[in-house]
C-alpha positions as CSV (number, residue, x, y, z in Angstrom):
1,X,8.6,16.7,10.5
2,X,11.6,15.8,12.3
3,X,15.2,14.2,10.0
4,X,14.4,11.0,11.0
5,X,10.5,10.7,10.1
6,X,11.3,12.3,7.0
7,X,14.3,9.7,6.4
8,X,11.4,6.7,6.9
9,X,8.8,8.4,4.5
10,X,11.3,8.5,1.8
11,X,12.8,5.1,2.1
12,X,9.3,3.7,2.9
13,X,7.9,5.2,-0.5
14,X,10.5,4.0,-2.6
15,X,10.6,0.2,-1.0
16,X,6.7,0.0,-1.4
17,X,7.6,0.4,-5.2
18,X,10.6,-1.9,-5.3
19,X,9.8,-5.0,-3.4
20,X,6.6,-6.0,-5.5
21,X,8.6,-5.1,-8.8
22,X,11.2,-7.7,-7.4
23,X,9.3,-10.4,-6.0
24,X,7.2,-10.2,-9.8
25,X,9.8,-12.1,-11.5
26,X,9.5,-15.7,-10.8
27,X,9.6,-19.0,-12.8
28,X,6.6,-20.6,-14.6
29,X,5.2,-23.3,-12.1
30,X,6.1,-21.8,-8.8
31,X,4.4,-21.5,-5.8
32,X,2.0,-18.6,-5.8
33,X,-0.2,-16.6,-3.3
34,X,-3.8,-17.4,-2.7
35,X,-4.5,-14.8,0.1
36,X,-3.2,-13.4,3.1
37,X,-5.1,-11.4,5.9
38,X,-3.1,-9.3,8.8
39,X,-3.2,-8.4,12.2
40,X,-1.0,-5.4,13.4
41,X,-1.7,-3.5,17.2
42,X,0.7,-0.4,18.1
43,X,1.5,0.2,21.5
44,X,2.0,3.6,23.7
45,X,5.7,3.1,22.5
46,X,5.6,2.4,18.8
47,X,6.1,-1.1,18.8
48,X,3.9,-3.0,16.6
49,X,2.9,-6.7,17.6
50,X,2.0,-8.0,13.7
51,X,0.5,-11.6,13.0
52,X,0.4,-12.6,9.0
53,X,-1.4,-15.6,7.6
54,X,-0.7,-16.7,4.1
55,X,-2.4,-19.3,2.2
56,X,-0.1,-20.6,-0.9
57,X,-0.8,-23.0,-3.5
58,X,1.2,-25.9,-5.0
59,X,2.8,-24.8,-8.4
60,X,2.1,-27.4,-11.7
61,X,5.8,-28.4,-11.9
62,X,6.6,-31.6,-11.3
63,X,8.9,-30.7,-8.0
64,X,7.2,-30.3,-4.6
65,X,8.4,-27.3,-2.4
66,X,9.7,-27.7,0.5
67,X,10.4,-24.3,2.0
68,X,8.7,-21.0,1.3
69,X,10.7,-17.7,1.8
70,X,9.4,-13.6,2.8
71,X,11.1,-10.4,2.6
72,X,10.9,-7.5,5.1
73,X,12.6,-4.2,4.5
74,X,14.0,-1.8,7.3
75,X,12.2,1.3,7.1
76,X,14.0,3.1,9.5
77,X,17.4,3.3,6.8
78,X,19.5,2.7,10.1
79,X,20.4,-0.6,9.1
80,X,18.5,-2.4,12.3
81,X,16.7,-5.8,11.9
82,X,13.0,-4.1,10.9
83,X,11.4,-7.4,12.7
84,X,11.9,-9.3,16.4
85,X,10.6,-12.7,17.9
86,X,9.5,-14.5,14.7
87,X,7.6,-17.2,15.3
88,X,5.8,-19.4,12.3
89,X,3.5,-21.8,12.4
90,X,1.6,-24.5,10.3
91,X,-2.5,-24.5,10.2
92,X,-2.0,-27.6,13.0
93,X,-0.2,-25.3,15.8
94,X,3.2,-27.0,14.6
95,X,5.9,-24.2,15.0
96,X,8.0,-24.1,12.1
97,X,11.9,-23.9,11.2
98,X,13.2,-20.6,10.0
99,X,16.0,-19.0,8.8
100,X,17.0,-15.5,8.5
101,X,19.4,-13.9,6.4
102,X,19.9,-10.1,6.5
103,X,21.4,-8.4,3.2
104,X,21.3,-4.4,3.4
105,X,17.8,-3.0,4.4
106,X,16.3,-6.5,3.3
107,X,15.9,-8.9,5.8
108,X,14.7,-12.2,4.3
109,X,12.9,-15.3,6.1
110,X,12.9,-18.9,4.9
111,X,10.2,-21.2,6.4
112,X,11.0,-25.1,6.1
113,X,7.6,-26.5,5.7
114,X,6.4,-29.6,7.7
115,X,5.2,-31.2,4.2
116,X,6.3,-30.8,0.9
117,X,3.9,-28.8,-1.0
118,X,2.9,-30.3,-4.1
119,X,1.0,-28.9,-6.9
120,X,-2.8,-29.0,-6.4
121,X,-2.5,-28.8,-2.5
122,X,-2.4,-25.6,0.0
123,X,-0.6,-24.7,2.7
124,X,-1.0,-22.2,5.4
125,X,1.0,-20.4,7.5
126,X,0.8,-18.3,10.1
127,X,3.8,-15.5,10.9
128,X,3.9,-13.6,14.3
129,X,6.5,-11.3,14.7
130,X,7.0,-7.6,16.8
131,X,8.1,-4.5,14.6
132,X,10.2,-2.8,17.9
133,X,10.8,0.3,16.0
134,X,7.5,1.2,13.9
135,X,6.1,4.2,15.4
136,X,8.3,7.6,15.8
137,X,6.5,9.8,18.0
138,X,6.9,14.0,17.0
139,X,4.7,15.9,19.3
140,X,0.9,15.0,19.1
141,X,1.7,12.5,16.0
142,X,2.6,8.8,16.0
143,X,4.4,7.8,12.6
144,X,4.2,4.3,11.9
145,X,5.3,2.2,9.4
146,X,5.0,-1.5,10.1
147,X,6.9,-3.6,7.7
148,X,4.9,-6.6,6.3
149,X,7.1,-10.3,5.7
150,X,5.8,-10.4,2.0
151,X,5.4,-13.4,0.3
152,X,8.6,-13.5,-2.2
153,X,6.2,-14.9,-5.4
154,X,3.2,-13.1,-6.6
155,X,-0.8,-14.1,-6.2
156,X,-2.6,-16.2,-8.0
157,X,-4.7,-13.0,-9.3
158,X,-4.9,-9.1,-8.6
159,X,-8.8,-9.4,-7.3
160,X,-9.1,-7.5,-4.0
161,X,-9.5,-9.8,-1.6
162,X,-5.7,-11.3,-1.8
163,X,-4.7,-9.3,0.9
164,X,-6.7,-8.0,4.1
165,X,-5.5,-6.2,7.0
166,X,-6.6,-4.8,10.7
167,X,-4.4,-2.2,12.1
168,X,-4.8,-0.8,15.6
169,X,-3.6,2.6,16.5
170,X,-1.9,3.0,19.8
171,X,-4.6,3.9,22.7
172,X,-5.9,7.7,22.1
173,X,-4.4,8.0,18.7
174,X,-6.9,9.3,15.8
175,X,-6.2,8.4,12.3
176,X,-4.9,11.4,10.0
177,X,-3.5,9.5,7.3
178,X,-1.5,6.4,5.7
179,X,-0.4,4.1,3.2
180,X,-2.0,2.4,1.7
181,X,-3.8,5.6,1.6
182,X,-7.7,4.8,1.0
183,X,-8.5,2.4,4.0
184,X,-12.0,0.6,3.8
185,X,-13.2,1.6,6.7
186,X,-11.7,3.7,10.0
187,X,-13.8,2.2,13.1
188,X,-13.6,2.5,16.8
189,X,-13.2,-0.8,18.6
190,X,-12.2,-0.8,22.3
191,X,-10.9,2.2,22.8
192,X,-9.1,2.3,19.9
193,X,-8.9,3.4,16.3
194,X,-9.0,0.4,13.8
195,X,-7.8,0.7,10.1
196,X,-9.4,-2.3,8.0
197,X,-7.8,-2.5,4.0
198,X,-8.7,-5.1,1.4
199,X,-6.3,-4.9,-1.7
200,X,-5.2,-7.3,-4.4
201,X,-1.6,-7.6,-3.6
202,X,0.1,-7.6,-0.5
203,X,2.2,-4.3,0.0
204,X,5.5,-4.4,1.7
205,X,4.5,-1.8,4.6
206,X,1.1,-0.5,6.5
207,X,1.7,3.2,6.9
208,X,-0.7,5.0,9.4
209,X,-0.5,8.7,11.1
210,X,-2.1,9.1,14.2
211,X,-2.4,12.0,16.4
212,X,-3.4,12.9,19.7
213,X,-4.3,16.2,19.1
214,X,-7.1,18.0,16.4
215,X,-6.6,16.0,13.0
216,X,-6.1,18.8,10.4
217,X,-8.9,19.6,8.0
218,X,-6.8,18.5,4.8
219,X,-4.0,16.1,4.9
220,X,-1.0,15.6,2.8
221,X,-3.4,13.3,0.9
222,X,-5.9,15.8,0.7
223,X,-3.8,18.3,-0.5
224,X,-2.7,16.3,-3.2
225,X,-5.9,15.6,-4.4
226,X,-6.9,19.4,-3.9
227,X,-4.4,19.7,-6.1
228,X,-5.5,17.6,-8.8
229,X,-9.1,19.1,-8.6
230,X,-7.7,22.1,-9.1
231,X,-5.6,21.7,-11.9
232,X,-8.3,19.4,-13.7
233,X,-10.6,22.6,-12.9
234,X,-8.3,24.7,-14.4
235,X,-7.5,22.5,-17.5
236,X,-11.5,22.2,-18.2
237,X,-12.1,25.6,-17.9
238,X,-9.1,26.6,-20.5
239,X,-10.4,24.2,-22.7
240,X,-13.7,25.1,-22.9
241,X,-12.4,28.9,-23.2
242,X,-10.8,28.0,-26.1
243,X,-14.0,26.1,-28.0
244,X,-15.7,29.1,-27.3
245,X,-13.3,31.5,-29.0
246,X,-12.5,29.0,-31.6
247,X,-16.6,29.0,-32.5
248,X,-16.2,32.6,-32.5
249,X,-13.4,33.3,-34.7
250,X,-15.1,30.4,-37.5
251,X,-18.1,32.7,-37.2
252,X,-16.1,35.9,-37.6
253,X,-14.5,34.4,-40.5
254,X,-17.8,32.8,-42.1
255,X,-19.2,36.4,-41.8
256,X,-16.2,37.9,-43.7
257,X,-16.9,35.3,-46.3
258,X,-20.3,35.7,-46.6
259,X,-20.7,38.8,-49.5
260,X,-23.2,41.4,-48.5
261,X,-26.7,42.0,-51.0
262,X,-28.7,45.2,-51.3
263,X,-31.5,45.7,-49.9
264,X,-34.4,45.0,-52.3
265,X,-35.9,48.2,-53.9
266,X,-32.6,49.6,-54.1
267,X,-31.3,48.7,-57.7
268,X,-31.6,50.9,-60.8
């Protein structure tokens, strides 16, 4: 694993944690997430072309909204704008104003909507941007991590379902692992391999690794879980050792207890 793949997996890992934690904080009445599906295809290069739609409801406060905002974090740590070409639109074609506003490895978007969204009513939008940078190519292996505009208030509920995603590989790539790391279902669709997920929140990246060559027989995931099989193995087996010698030792003592009686015909 080269410095700079290593670099990504780190920062990646700790910003899947910390962007949800801070977009959880929000104001009673607020805007909130209904669902959001995805769209991501990795070229030859590593760039990912990624297409979001979000459907968000009215809060119950009195106020109407009239912009909506998303954050995107740089995965690479180099400090370089994690997203290109933004273009959002309303559920009638209409492209949409934006602003960006870049702060550290947090790059956030604020949509002006065409109508202020009032409580009671949806909106959806529709965000296509390119991720220039989201695959690093060592060897046989493609590491991408495709950073995902998420919605800066929560969903509406945790069900799975809020959040669905299709992720391409690039062209003769085979899946080896990712984050999130159970997909629903690994497919082959036109020459490609396609990740689908279905979770209850939306996370802030789509990890994948993809190789050209022979996928190894266990993956950093399945090591992990290895692992954890082995150690629960392990932690059974001690613990049933030691009901078994515990039985043993009450029965030693219960035995030592116990005095002994003659035999009958024996007294005088």
């Amino acid at each position: 694993m080269t410095r700079r793949v290593a670099r990504r997996a780190l920062t990646a890992g700790v910003a899947a944690v910390v962007l949800p934690l801070v977009a959880s904080g929000v104001a009673a009445g607020a805007p909130a997430l209904g669902e959001a599906t995805a769209t991501v295809e990795v070229d030859e290069q590593g760039a990912a072309q990624v297409e979001l739609t979000y459907v968000v409801a009215g809060g119950d406060g009195p106020e109407a909204t009239e912009s909506l905002s998303f954050s995107a974090l740089d995965f690479g740590g180099a400090g370089a704008d994690p997203i290109d070409e933004l273009e959002v639109t309303s559920a009638g074609g209409e492209q949409l104003d934006t602003s960006v506003e870049a702060a550290g490895l947090k790059t956030t978007v604020t949509v002006t909507l065409d109508e202020p969204l009032v409580a009671g009513a949806e909106t959806t939008l529709t965000l296509a941007y390119t991720a220039p940078d989201a695959g690093v190519v060592d060897g046989d292996r493609m590491t991408t991590d495709v950073p995902v505009l998420v919605f800066d208030l929560p969903a509406a509920t945790t069900e799975p379902g809020v959040f669905t995603a299709t992720v391409r590989l690039a062209p003769g790539y085979d899946y080896v692992e990712g984050f999130p790391a159970n997909p629903e279902r690994v497919s082959a669709s036109g020459g490609r391999t396609e990740l689908s997920y279905d979770l209850p929140a939306a996370p802030s990246l789509l990890r994948s690794v993809g190789t050209t060559g022979d996928a190894p027989l266990l993956t950093l995931g399945g090591w992990v879980n290895l692992a954890l099989f082995l150690t629960l193995l392990a932690g059974g087996a001690a613990l049933a050792l030691s009901f078994l010698r515990g039985r043993a030792r009450a029965a030693e003592e219960q035995d030592a207890a116990t005095p002994a009686t003659e035999p009958a015909g024996r007294r005088h």
